[in-house]
C-alpha positions in Angstrom: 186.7 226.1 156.9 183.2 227.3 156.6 182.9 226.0 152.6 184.2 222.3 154.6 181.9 222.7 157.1 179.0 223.4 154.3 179.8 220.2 152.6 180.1 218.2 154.8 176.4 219.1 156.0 175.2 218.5 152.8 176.9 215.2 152.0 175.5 214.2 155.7 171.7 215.2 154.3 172.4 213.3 150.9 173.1 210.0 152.7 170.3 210.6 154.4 167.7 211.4 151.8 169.3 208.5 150.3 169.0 206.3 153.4 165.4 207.6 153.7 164.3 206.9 150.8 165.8 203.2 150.5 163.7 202.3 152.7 160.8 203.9 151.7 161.4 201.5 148.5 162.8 203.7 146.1 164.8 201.2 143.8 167.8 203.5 142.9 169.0 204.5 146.3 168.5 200.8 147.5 170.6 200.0 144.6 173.3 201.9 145.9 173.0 200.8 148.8 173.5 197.6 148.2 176.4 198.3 145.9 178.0 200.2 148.4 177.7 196.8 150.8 178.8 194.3 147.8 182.2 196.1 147.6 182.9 196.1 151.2 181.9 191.9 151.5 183.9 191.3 148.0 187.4 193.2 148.6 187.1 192.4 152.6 186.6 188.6 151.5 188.7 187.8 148.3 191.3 189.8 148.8 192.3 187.4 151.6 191.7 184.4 149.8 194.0 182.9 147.4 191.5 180.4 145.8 188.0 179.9 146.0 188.1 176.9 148.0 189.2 178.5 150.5 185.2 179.6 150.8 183.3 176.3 150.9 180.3 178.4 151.4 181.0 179.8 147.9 182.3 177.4 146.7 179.7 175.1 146.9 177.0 177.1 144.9 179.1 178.5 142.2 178.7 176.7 138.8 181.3 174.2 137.7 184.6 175.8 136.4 183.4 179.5 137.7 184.5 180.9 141.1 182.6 182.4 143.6 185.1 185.4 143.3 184.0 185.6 139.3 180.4 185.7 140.3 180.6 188.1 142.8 182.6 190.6 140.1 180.3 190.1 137.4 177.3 191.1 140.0 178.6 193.9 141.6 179.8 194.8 138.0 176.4 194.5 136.7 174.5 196.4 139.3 177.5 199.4 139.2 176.2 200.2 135.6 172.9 200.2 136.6 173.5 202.6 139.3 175.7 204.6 136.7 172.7 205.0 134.6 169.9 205.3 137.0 172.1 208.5 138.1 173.4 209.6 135.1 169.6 209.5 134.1 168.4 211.1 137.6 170.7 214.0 136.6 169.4 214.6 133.2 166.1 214.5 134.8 166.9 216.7 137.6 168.1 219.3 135.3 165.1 218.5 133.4 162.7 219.4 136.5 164.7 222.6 138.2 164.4 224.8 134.9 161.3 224.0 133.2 158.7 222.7 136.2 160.2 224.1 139.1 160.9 226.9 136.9 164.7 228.1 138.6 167.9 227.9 137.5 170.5 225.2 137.8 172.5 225.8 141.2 176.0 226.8 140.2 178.0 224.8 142.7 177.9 221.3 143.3 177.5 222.2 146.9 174.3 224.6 146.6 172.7 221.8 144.1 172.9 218.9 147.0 169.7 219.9 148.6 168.1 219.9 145.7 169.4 217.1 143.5 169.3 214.7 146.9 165.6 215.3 146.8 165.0 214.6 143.7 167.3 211.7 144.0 164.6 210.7 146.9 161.7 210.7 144.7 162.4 210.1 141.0 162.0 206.6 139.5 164.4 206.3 136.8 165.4 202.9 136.5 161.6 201.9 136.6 160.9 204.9 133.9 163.6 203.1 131.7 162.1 199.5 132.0 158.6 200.8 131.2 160.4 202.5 128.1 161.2 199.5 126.5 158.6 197.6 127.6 155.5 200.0 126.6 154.4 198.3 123.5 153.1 195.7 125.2 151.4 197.8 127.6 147.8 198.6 127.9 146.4 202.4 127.6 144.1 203.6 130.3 140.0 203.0 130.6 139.5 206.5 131.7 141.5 209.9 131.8 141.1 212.3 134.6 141.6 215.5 132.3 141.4 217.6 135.8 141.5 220.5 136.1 143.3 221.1 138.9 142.1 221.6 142.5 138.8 220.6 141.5 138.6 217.4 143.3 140.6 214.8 140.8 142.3 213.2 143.5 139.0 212.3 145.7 137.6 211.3 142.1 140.8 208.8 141.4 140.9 207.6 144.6 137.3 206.7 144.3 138.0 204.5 141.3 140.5 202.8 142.5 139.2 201.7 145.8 135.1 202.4 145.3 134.6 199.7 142.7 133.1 196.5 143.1 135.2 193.2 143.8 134.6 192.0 139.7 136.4 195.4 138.7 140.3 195.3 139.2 141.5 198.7 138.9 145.7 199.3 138.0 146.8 202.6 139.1 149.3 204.3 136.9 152.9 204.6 137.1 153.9 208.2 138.4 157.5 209.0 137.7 157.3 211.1 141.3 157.3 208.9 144.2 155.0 211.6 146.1 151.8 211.1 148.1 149.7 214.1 145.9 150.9 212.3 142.6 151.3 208.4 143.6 149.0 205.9 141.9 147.2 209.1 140.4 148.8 211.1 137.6 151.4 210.7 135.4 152.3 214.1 133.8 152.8 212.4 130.4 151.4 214.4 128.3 153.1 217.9 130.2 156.7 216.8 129.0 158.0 215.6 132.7 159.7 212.8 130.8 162.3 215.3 129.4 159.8 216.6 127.3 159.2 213.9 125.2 155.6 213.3 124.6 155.4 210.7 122.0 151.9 208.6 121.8 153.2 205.7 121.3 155.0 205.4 124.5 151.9 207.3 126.5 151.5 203.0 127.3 154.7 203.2 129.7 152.5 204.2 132.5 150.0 201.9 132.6 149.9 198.0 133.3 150.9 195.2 130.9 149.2 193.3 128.7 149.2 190.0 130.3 148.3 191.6 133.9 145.4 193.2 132.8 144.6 189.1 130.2 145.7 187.2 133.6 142.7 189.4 135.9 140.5 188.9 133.0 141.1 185.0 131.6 141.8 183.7 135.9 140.4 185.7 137.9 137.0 186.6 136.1 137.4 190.4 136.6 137.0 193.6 134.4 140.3 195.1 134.1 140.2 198.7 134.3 143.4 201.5 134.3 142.7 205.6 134.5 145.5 208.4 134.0 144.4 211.5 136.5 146.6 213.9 135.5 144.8 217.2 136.2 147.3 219.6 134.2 145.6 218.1 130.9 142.4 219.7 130.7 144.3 223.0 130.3 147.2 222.2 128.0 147.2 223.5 124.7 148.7 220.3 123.3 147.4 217.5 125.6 144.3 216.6 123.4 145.7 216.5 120.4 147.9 214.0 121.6 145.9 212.0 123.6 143.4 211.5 120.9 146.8 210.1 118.8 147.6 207.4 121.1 144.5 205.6 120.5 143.9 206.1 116.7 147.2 205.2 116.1 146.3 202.5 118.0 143.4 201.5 116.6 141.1 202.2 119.8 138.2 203.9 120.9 138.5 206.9 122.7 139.0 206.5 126.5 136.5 208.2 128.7 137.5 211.7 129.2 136.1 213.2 132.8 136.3 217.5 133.4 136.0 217.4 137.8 135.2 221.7 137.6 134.0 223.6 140.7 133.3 227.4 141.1 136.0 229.2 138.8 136.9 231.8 141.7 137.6 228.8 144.1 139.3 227.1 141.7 141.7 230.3 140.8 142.2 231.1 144.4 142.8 227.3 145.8 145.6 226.8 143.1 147.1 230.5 143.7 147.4 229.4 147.5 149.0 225.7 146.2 151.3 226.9 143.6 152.9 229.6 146.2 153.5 226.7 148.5 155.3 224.7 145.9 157.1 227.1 145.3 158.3 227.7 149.1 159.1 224.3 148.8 161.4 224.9 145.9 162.9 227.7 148.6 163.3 224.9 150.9 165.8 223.6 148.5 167.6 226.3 148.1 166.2 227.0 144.7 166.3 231.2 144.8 167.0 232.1 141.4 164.1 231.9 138.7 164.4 230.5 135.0 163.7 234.5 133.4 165.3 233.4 130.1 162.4 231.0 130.1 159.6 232.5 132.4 160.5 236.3 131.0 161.0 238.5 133.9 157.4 239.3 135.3 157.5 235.6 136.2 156.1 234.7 138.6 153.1 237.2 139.2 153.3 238.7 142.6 149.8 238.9 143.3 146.5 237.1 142.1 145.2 240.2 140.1 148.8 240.2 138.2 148.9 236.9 137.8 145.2 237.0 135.9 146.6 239.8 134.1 149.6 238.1 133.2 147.4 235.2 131.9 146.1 237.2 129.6 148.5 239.2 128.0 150.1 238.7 124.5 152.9 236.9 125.5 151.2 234.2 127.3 148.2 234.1 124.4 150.9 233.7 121.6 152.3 231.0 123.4 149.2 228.9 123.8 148.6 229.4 120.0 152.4 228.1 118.9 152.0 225.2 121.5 148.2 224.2 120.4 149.8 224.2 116.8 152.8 222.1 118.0 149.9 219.5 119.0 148.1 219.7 115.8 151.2 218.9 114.0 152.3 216.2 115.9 154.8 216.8 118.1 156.9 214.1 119.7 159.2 216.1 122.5 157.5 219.8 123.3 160.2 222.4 123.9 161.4 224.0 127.4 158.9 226.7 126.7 155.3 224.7 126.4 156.1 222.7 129.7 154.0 222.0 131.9 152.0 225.0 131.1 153.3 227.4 128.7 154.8 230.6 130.3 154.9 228.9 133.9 152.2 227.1 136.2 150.8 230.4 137.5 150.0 231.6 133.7 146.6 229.5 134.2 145.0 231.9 136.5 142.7 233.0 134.2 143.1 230.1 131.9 142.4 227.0 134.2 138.7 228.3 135.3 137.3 228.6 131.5 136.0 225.6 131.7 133.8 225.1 128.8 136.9 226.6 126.9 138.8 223.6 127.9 136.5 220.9 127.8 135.1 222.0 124.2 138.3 221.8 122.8 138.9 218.2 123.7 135.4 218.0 122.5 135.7 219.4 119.1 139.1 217.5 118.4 137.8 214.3 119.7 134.7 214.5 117.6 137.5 215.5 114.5 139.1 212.5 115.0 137.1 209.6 116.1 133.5 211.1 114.1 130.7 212.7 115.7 129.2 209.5 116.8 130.9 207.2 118.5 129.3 204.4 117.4 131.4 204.7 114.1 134.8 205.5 115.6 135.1 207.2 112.2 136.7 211.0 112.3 137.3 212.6 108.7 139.4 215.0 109.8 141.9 212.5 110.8 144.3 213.0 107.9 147.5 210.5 106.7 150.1 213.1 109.1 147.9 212.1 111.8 147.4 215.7 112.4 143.3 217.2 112.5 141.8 219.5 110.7 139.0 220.6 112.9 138.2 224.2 111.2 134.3 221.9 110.9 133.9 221.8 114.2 133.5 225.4 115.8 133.0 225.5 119.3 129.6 227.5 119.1 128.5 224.1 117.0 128.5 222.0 120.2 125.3 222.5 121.8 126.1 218.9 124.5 129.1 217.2 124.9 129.5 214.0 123.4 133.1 212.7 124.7 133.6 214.6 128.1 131.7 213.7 131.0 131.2 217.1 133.2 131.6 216.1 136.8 130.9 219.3 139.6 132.9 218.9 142.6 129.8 219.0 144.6 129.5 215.2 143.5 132.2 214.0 145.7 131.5 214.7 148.7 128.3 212.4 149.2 127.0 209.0 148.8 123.9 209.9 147.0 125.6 212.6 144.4 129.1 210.2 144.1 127.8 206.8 143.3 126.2 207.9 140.3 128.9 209.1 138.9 131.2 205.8 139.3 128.2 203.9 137.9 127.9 206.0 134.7 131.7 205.7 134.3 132.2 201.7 134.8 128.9 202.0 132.3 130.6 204.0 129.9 134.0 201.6 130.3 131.6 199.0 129.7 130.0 199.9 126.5 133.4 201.1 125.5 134.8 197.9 125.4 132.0 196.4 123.8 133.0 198.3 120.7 137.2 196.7 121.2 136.7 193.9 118.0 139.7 192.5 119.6 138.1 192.5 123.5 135.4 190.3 125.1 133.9 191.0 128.7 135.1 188.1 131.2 131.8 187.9 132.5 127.8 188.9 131.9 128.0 192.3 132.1 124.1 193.1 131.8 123.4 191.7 135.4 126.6 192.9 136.8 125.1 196.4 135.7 121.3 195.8 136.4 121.5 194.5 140.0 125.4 194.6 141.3 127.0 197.7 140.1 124.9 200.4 142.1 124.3 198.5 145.1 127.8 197.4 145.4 129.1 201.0 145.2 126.6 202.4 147.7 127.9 199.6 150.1 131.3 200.2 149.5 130.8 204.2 149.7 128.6 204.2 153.2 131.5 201.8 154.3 134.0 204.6 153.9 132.5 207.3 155.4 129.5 208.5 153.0 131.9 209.6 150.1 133.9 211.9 151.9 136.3 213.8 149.8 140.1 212.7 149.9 142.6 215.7 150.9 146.1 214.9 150.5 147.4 218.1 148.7 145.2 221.0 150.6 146.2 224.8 149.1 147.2 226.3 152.3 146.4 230.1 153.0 149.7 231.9 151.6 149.1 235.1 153.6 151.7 237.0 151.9 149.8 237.7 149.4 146.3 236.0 149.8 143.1 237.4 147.7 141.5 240.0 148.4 137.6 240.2 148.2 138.1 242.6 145.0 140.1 239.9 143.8 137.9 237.5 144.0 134.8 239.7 142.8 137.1 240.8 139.5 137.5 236.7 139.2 134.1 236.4 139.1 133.0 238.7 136.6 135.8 237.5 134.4 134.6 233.7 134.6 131.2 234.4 134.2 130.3 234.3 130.5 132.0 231.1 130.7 130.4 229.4 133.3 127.2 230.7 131.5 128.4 228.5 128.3 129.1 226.3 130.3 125.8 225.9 131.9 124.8 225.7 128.8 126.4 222.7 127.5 125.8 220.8 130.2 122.1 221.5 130.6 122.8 222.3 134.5 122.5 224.9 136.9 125.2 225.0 138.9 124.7 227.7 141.4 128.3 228.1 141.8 128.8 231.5 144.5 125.2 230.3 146.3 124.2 227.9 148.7 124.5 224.0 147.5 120.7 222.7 146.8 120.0 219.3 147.9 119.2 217.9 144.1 122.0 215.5 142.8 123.8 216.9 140.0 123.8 215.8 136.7 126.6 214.4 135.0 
């Protein structure tokens, strides 16, 4: 009675997750909805009817020699196998997301998997994922990647380019494969295997507009067409730049403009300690209590902030960030269970995430192996016929400025006077980026557009909002069960700071990161 009693509460919350998220928009469950409704109207109608005439209604829009009762079958036929697949798709991908992102195991009923498989159901877009699939050669790659890192402001950043721009730029969001307010029209995880791992280049194109959207804004409508990827897991994966840099060599493009959003290292540490705790209470929310060890190990996930930096940097963790940076070297096409998102699990970044000039010289050196050291030539000699780089040439302690990554301090975001430059240098740098396309043109003068409009308009459009005010929609919470300490955070700081010294360095900035803001805008 009990086990009845069980299901049948869960089968009431699946309907409605589904029914909720139908009408959110979410084009699966609708599906199902309306299938659900065509086979009630078809068997409750033609299976009192002897002959189609008997429904004049029907009968008079059906083609010549077909019945209404034909049409009907081959419809609801038609949109039963795309339900089969979006499911049979949605389960692949739900298994997919419980073991490797959520990092649990599978549920071993089909009752204690409802809550969880109903949410996913709720917010995964596989139909849409499929469509994009096939149709991702003629697709456009993005303007501008948002490399992250994470809780460091990329979402105030993305949201700023896609609604701070003036009325001559037409920004496309991409295509998230999570229907979720944090990730919507922001990220799309790509490169971090959420599409079952596979990580191919040459379908990176899938989440971003077509080809004729972005030629109809330009040819009609007079407007620069511009699309950005803000995925802020990038900046740390082991794998990410290598294949990045891929997509657009292979397809003869310039690089895209890489942006690093960084803030104070112990901030950074503690804000996504506090976020990733919550996530996972959420994963406890669906009833997701046992965790992935034959895939995490069994110290997984760290219990504390100081074990969790330990953890970060043990041997385990280290030799799996050196197999996965050689997987990208290599060219890999579909990462294994272990390298996603992060290798070892999200919380292995601890003391990964806030070596910033670590990061961001790494997508410097392999950029500058593959597309040259000047951009001007878009030549890289390391670039080899395996498509794979050699950059043993370019040794980090070489790179005394960036040359592909523009540095962007969270302190930029949050005013007018610190936030419009850095929108102006990045339309400028889209700009002059597109000047070097052979294949491009500009749909209008760009040197006034950049001399009189461009600043102006953004200040407008900024003071109109509310003075650049940073956009919030995924805040890290306090998790008081085990929230820092002020050793904690003081054994964070000496542990970042020989690399926020470098750098400092590479930038040319002060940052003044664990003292009082100074009024002076930042550089970029």
């Amino acid at each position: 009675h009990n086990t009845t009693m069980e299901y049948f509460h869960e089968a009431k919350t699946f309907c409605e997750h589904i029914c909720t998220s139908a009408s959110a928009g979410q084009t699966l469950p609708q599906l199902i909805l309306v299938v659900l409704v065509h086979c009630m109207l078809h068997f409750a109608i033609f299976s009192t009817l002897d002959t189609p005439s008997e429904l004049p209604l029907l009968s008079a829009i059906s083609y010549p020699c077909i019945s209404a009762r034909l049409i009907s079958k081959v419809v609801l036929i038609f949109n039963i196998l795309l339900v089969a697949v979006g499911l049979a798709f949605v389960i692949v991908l739900y298994r997919h997301s419980v073991q490797t992102i959520f990092n649990r195991s599978l549920p071993q009923s089909i009752i204690s998997s409802l809550p969880s498989f109903s949410v996913h159901l709720a917010i995964l877009r596989p139909l849409e994922t499929i469509f994009r699939y096939f149709t991702s050669p003629i697709r456009t790659l993005p303007d501008v990647i948002v490399l992250g890192e994470v809780r460091c402001g990329t979402t105030t950043l993305c949201h700023h380019i896609s609604s701070s721009l003036p009325e001559s730029v037409e920004v496309g969001t991409p295509f998230c494969l999570w229907r979720h307010p944090e990730l919507d029209h922001k990220e799309t995880f790509y490169f971090v295997g959420h599409y079952l791992g596979y990580v191919h280049p040459r379908f990176y194109s899938l989440c971003f507009p077509l080809l004729i959207t972005k030629w109809y804004h330009e040819t009609f409508r007079r407007k620069l067409h511009v699309s950005f990827d803000g995925c802020a897991q990038y900046l740390t994966s082991p794998t990410a730049p290598y294949l990045i840099a891929r997509a657009y060599k292979e397809r003869g493009l310039p690089p895209p403009i890489l942006v690093a959003c960084v803030r104070d290292p112990v901030d950074q540490a503690v804000s996504w300690w506090r976020y990733e705790n919550n996530a996972m209470k959420w994963g406890e929310s669906m009833k997701l209590t046992s965790w992935n060890t034959s895939l995490r190990s069994t110290s997984y996930p760290p219990q504390t902030i100081s074990s969790a930096l330990q953890h970060s940097q043990s041997s385990y963790v280290q030799s799996a960030y050196e197999a996965a940076e050689a997987l990208g070297k290599n060219g890999v096409t579909r990462l294994p269970s272990w390298a996603m998102t992060w290798p070892c699990g999200q919380l292995s970044v601890i003391g990964r995430s806030g070596k910033f000039s670590e990061n961001i010289k790494r997508y410097d050196r392999v950029f500058r192996c593959i597309f040259g050291t000047d951009t001007a030539t878009n030549k890289g000699e390391g670039f080899d016929n395996n498509t794979s780089c050699n950059d043993e040439g370019y040794s980090t302690n070489q790179i005394s400025a960036l040359e592909y990554v523009l540095v962007v301090p969270i302190e930029s975001l949050s005013e007018t006077k610190h936030l419009s430059p850095v929108l102006v240098s990045i339309v400028e740098k889209i700009i002059s980026r597109r000047k070097k396309m052979t294949s491009s043109w500009l749909p209008f003068n760009v040197d006034p557009f950049l001399k009189d409009e461009l600043g102006p308009s953004i200040n407008q459009i900024l003071d109109q909002a509310g003075d650049g005010r940073s956009i919030i929609r995924n805040p890290g919470a306090s998790y008081k069960e085990s929230e820092p300490s002020q050793q904690d955070k003081e054994v964070l700081a000496d542990f970042f700071g020989t690399n926020t010294r470098e750098l400092e360095r590479i930038c040319n900035k002060k940052f003044h990161w664990g003292a009082p803001s100074l009024s002076s805008s930042p550089s970029l």
